[in-house]
N, C-alpha and C positions, 0 to 999 in steps of 0.2 A: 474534596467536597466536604463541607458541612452536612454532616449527617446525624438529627434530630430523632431520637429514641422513645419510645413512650412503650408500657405495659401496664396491666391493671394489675396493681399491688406493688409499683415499682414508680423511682422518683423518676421523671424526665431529666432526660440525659440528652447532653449536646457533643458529638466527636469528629473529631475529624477524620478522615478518610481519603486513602491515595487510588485514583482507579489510572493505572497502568494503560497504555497509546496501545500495547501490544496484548491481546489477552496473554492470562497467566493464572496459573491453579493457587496463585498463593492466598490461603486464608488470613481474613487480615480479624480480629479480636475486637469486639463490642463488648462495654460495661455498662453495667444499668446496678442503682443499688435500692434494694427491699425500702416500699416507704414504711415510714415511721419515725420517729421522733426520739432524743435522746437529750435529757436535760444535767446537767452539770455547775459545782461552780468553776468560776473565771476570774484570776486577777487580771486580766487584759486592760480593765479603764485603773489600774490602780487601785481599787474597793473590788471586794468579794461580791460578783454577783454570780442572781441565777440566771441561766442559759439554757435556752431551747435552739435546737438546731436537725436538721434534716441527718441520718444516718449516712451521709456521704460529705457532712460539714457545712453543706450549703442551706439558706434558708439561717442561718445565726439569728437568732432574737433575746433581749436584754428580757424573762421575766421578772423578776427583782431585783430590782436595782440597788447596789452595794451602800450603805451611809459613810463608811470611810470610817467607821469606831469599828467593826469587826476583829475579832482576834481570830489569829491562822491557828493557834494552837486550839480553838476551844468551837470553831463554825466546820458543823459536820451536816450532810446529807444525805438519807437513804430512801430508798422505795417502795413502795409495798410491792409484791413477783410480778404484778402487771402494770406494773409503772404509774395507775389509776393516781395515788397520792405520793405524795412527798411528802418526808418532812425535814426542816429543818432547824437547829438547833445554833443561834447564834445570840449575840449582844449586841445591837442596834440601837437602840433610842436609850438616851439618857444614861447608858450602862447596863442595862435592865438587861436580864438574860431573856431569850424569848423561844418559846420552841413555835414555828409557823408552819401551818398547814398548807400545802399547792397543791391544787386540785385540777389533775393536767385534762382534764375534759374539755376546758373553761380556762383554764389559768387563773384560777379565782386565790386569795387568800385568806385565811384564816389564823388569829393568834389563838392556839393551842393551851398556853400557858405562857407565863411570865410571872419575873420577881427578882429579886435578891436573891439567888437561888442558882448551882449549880445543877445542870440537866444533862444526864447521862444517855442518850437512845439506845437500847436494846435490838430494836426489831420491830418488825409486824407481824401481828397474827390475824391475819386475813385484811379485815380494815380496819385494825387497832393498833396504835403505837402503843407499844409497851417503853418505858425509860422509870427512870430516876430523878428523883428531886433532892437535895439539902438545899433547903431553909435558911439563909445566912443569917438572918433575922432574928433566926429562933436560937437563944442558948443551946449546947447539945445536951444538956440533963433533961432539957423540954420536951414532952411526947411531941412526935408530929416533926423533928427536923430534918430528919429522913424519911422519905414515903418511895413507897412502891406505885406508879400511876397507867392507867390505861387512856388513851384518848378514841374514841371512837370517831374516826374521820367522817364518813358516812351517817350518821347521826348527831352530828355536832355535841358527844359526849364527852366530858372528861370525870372518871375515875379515880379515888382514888383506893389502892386494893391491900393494901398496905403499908402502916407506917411504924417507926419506932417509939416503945411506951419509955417513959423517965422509971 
């Protein structure tokens, strides 16, 4: 028998199930898994994208979808501890390096930052990306071609908290 699973705070489950002509004490094993969500990248279409998917693999959804310029070596992802933002840090459009903000409430995006410009992520400190910028643009004798930068997700801020003087 198909037997149909559901709990509150658990994703709906479908299993199947043997019931025995003769009774019998044997227990048979049901799974159900915690809802919630877990986003990731994916080369599966061939390009780098982002992926939202149910905590048991099902439910898959494309949120950003890859351009096919990404580089493996340099497209990274992290989260703030409650998974609320993302960010990410890749080269998409024209070469342009681009740090973009996901906003897993919503699935919204935000470009964070962009440029000529190599973007190192740190971390978060609570809803702030902390990372790194060089400037390609800027000679390195130049103040300013290395900065220290905060983005405040939650307030659509970007910081910057420190840079290097010539």
């Amino acid at each position: 028998y198909d037997l149909k699973l559901s709990k509150d705070g658990f994703n709906d489950g479908l299993q199947t199930i043997t019931v025995a002509a003769k009774p019998t004490t044997k227990a048979q094993t049901v799974h159900l898994t915690p809802a919630g969500k877990v986003y990731f990248l994916s080369r599966a279409s061939g390009k780098i994208d982002v992926i939202k998917s149910n905590l048991d693999g099902s439910g898959r959804q494309t949120i950003l979808a890859g351009t096919g310029r990404e580089d493996d070596a340099t497209t990274t992802m992290i989260s703030t501890t409650d998974w609320r933002y993302l960010a990410l840090s890749t080269r998409r459009e024209d070469k342009k390096a681009q740090i973009i903000i996901i906003d897993t409430s919503n699935d919204s995006t935000t470009t964070a930052d962009e440029g000529n410009a190599t973007f190192t992520l740190y971390g978060w400190d609570g809803k702030k990306l902390v990372y790194t910028s060089e400037n390609l643009d800027t000679p390195a004798w130049k103040t300013g071609r290395n900065r220290l930068k905060s983005y405040d997700a939650a307030a659509s801020k970007l910081s910057v908290l420190y840079q290097t003087v010539a």
